[in-house]
Every structure is written in structure tokens, then in C-alpha cells.
C-alpha positions as CSV (number, residue, x, y, z in Angstrom):
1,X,-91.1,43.0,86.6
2,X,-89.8,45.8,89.2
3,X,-92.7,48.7,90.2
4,X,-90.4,50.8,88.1
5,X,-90.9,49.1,85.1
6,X,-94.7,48.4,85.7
7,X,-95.2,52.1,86.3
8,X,-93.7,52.9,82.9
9,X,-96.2,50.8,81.1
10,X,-99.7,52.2,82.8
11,X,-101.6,51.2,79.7
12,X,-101.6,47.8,80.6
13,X,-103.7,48.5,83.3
14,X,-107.2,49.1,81.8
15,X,-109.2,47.5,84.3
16,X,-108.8,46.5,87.8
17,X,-109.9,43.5,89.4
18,X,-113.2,45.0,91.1
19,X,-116.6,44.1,89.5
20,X,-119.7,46.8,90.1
21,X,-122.1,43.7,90.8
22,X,-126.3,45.1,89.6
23,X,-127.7,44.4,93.3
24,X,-130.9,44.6,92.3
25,X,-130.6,42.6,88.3
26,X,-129.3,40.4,89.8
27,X,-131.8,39.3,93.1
28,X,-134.3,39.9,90.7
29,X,-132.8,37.3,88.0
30,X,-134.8,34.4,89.1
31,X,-138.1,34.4,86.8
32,X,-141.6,34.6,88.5
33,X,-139.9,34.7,92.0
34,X,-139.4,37.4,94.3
35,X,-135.7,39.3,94.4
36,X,-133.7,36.9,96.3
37,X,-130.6,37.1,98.6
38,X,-129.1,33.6,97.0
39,X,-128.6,35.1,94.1
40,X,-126.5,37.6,95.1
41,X,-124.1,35.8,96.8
42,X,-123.8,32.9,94.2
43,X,-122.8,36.0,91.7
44,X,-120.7,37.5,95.0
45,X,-118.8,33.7,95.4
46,X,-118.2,33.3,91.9
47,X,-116.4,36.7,91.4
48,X,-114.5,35.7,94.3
49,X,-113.5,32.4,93.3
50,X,-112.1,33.9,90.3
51,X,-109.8,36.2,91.9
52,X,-111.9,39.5,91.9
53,X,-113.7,42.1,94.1
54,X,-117.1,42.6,94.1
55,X,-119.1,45.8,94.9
56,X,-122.7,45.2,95.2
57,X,-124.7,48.4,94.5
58,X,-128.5,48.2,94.5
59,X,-131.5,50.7,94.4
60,X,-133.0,51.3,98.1
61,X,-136.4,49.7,97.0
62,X,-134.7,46.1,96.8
63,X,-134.6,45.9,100.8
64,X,-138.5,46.3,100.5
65,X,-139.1,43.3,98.1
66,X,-136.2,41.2,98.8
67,X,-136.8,37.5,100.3
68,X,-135.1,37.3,103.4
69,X,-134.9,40.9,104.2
70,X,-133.0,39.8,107.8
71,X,-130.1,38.1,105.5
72,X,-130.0,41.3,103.3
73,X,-129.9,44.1,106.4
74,X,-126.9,42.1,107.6
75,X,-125.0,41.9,104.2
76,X,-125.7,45.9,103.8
77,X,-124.3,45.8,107.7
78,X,-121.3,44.0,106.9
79,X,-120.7,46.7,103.7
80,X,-121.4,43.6,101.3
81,X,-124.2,45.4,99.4
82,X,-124.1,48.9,99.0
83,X,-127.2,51.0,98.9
84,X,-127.6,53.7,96.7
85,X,-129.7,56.7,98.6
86,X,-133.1,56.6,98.2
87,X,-135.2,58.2,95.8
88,X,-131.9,57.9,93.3
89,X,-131.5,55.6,90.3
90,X,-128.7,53.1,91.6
91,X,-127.7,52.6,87.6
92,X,-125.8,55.9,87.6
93,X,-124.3,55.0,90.7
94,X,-123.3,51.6,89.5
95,X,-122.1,53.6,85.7
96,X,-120.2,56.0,87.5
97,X,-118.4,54.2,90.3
98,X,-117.6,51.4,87.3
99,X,-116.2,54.6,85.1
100,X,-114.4,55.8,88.4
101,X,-112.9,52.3,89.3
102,X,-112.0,51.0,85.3
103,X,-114.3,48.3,86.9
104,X,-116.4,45.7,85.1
105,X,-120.0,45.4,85.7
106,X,-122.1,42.4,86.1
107,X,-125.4,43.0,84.9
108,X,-128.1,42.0,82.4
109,X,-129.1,45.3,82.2
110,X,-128.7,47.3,78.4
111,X,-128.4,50.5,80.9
112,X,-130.4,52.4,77.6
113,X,-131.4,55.4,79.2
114,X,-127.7,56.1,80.7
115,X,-126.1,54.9,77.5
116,X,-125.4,58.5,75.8
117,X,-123.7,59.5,79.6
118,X,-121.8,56.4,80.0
119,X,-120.9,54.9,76.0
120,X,-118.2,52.7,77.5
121,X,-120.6,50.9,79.4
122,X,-121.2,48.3,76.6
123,X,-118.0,47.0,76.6
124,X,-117.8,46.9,81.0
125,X,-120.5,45.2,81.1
126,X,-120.3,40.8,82.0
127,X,-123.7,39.5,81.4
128,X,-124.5,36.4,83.5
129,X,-126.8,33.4,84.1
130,X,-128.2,31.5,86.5
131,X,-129.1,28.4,87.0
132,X,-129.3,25.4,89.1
133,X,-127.2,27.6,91.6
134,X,-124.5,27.6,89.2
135,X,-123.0,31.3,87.6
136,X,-122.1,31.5,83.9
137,X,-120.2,34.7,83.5
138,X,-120.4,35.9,79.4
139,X,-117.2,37.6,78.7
140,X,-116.5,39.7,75.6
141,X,-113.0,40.4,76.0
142,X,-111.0,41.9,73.0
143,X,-107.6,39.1,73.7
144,X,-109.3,36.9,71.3
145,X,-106.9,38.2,68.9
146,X,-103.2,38.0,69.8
147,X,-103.3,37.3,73.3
């Protein structure tokens, strides 16, 4: 399909391929342990794998109660995790640059309190587990019909 032709059809592009990754739902997904740095790039390598860009935003608390907080400083260094400021609440950041981007979230998070502001939110949002080291990525797409 030429650029001309994809440009006349701009509807088809409702979403792009980065993911607005919950920094801090996610280090903190692993039950009666501390936030850890695995688990952010298992979810990181997983989007990857699957032909998508992740953007890691988390709250500026997480660098206090994270695991390995050397391993964390450097993926903030390298621009892997972004930091919302502190004393902010890193969901509207995450909400808004998802809005901003047409970008999925991943994140077990309802996001309740920033619902009424952000109604599409439900249907951005990729809920995940997991376990063993392994990511399962739940997707409610609406292609189930037709596509």
C-alpha cells in the first residue's frame, strides 16, 4: 500500500505499537516480596519480543523500595524506566502519555480514582501475569468479530 493511500485511511491507525508499561504494578506483582527489577524487564522483553515499544513510567517512591536499587538507577540512566517527578501520582502520567500516544497500557491496575478523567482507559489497558518468569499478556481486543 503506497504512503498515499495509507494516509487516506488514518482510522486504521487507532493505536500504535508503544505500550505505557505500570513501573511500579508491575515490580510490585510478585506477592509477599519486595518490588523487584526482574519483573520489569521480563514484562520489558516480552513487549519486545512481540514487536512493540515499551515505556516504563513509575512513581519516584519505587527507587526507595525496589530490590536491587543499583540495577534500577542504571535502567532510569539508560531512559528504560521513566520517573514521574516526585511528590506526583505516576497513574496520570501513565493515563495521559497513554491518551497522548493511542498507547496500550500494561497494568493490573483498575486506575478507579482516574477513571471519570481518563474513560478510555478500560479498554487500553493489557492486564498481565507472572509466573515462573514467564509473561501472560490478557488481551481484550475487539477483532474477535470479523477480523
Amino acid at each position: 500500500m503506497s504512503a498515499q493511500a495509507y494516509q487516506a485511511h488514518p482510522a486504521r491507525e487507532e493505536t500504535s505499537n508503544v505500550v505505557i508499561v505500570d513501573g511500579s504494578n508491575v515490580a510490585h506483582s510478585t506477592e509477599g516480596e519486595p518490588p523487584q527489577v526482574a519483573n520489569l524487564l521480563i514484562v520489558r522483553n516480552k513487549l519486545v519480543e512481540e514487536g512493540l515499544e515499551p515505556i516504563i513510567v513509575a512513581d519516584a517512591a519505587l527507587r526507595h523500595q525496589i530490590d536491587d536499587s543499583a540495577k534500577y538507577e542504571k535502567l532510569i540512566d539508560d531512559g528504560l524506566v521513566r520517573q514521574a517527578p516526585a511528590g506526583t501520582d505516576a497513574d496520570y502520567f501513565i493515563l495521559s502519555f497513554a491518551r497522548e500516544l493511542k498507547a496500550s497500557i500494561v497494568s493490573n491496575d483498575r486506575f478507579r480514582d482516574r477513571i471519570k478523567q481518563f474513560p478510555e482507559a478500560k479498554d487500553r489497558v493489557i492486564r498481565y501475569m507472572i509466573l515462573n518468569d514467564e509473561v501472560v499478556l490478557e488481551r481484550r481486543t475487539h477483532r474477535r468479530h470479523g477480523e
